[in-house]
C-alpha positions, 0 to 999 in steps of 0.5 A: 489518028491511030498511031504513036504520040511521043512526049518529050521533056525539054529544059531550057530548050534542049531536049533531054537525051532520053526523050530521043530514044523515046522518039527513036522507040515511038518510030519503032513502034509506029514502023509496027503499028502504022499510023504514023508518029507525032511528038508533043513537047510541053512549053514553047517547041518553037525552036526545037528542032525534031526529026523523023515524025509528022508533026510537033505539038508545042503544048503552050499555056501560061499555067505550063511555064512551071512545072505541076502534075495537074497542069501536065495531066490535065494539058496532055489529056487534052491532046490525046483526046484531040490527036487520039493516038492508039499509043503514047510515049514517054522517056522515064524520067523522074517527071514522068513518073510523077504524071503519067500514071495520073494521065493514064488514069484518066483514060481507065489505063495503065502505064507500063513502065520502064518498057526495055524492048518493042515486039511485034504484037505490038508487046512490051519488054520489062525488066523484073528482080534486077533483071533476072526476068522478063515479063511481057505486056500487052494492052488488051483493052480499048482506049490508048496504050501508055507506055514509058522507056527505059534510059539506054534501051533504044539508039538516040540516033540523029534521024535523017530527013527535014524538021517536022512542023511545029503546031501550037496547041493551047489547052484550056486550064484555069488556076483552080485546075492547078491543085499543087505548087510548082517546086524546084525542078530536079536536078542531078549533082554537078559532078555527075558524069553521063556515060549515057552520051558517050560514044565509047566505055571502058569499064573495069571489073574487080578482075583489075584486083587491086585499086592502083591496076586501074591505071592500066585501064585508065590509060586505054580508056584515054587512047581510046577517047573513051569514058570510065565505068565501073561495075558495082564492086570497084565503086562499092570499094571506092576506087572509082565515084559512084557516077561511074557505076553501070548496072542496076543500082548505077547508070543504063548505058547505049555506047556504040563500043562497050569494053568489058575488062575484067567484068564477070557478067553478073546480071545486075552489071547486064541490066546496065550496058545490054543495050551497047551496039557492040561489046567487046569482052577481057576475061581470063574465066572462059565461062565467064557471063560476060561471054555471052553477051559480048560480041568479041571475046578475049580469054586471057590476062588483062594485065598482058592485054590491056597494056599491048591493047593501048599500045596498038591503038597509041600506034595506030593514032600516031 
């Protein structure tokens, strides 16, 4: 087939939240491209359940149940070659960036990497300098196009329709294939929160000026059932964790309402919640770059605003 292979990472059964916005990117895609869209999932997909695509090949093997790079590049070749895609898809996960560009090799490609946007062209969207630039790609040569995506750049939404079908594909490895051992698979620290699942964020900025003010945010963060972020200043500071972070050198967020308060709008803060359906911003400099990115914005003193704000959502709850 010419169109879009998606695939997706699954641990004990679950798929990973950035393999749904890599599934909503192939879509997108395909929607571009035609041909149609098709996932592949490593390890038994029987009881995944995948929407909004043609068809799911549960890439089954012994030599799969524990994860290597050689077994992953050596399997996935395989299935590019029987499905032949005219582009491949995946979330960038640490995973992922230990095989893809081994299994874009293999097809004399290269992998672009960390793709923020899809343009008609089809063209692809990285970021480059923490943001600063965007550089375009498009592949030119023959032979699929490999291409990762950025947490946060496009919607996970629940996609409407039936289960696609699952077709188990058993590639042909042996052990002498396998030139590497399989390690212990990566996991994030247990206190880690992920903003990237949550629906609503309130994120301050160092306009809160003090370290006992975040309170003030705190509180309409709880009327509006929504998560704490933090752009780089405050957590540098210590006045909320790291996890907390959005930005470049924090967490890439895609709420469906982010609010801004007290944020300036560097770029490296951007880079981290561009991709929020609606952003709502609180600052008392008009000029400030958060203005221009936000949907509503609020001139004025957060420290009159916030409080009146928690007030008429408390009100409007009750």
């Amino acid at each position: 087939m010419s169109g879009v292979l998606v695939v997706m990472e699954q641990r004990a059964g679950v798929l990973n939240r950035m393999s749904l916005e890599a599934l909503a990117a192939g879509q997108q895609l395909a929607a571009k491209v035609g041909g149609g869209c098709v996932a592949a999932v490593v390890s038994e997909a029987g009881g995944l359940k995948v929407a909004g695509v043609e068809k799911v090949y549960s890439v089954e093997h012994a030599l799969l149940k524990d994860y290597t790079s050689d077994g992953y590049v050596d399997a996935l070749e395989q299935l590019v070659k029987k499905v032949q895609p005219s582009y491949v898809l995946f979330p960038h996960t640490y995973q992922v960036r230990d095989f893809a560009p081994a299994l874009a090799t293999r097809f004399m490609q290269v992998l672009i990497s960390d793709a923020t946007a899809i343009h008609d062209g089809p063209v692809f969207v990285r970021q480059l300098l923490q943001g600063k630039l965007n550089a375009d790609y498009k592949q030119t040569g023959d032979g699929p196009c490999f291409v990762s995506v950025q947490a946060g750049s496009f919607r996970a939404d629940a996609e409407a329709g039936a289960d696609a079908a699952v077709e188990v594909f058993t590639p042909e490895l042996n052990a002498g294939m396998i030139r590497n051992k399989p390690g212990e698979p990566f996991r994030e620290s247990a206190q880690t929160v992920d903003l990237s699942a949550a629906p609503v964020i309130v994120s301050v900025g160092r306009g809160i000026g003090e370290e006992s003010n975040i309170s003030i945010v705190e509180e309409l963060a709880t009327a509006l059932g929504a998560e704490m972020a933090a752009s780089r200043p405050i957590c540098d500071n210590g006045w909320l964790p790291m996890e907390r972070q959005v930005g470049s050198s924090g967490q890439t967020v895609s709420p469906k309402l982010y609010l801004a308060v007290g944020i300036s709008g560097a770029i490296q803060h951007l880079v981290g919640m561009k991709g929020s359906k609606a952003v709502i911003a609180i600052n008392k400099d008009e000029n400030a770059p958060i203005f221009e990115v936000a949907d509503y914005g609020v001139v004025g003193d957060l420290f009159e605003i916030v409080p009146a704000l928690t007030k008429a959502v408390l009100a409007a709850k009750s």
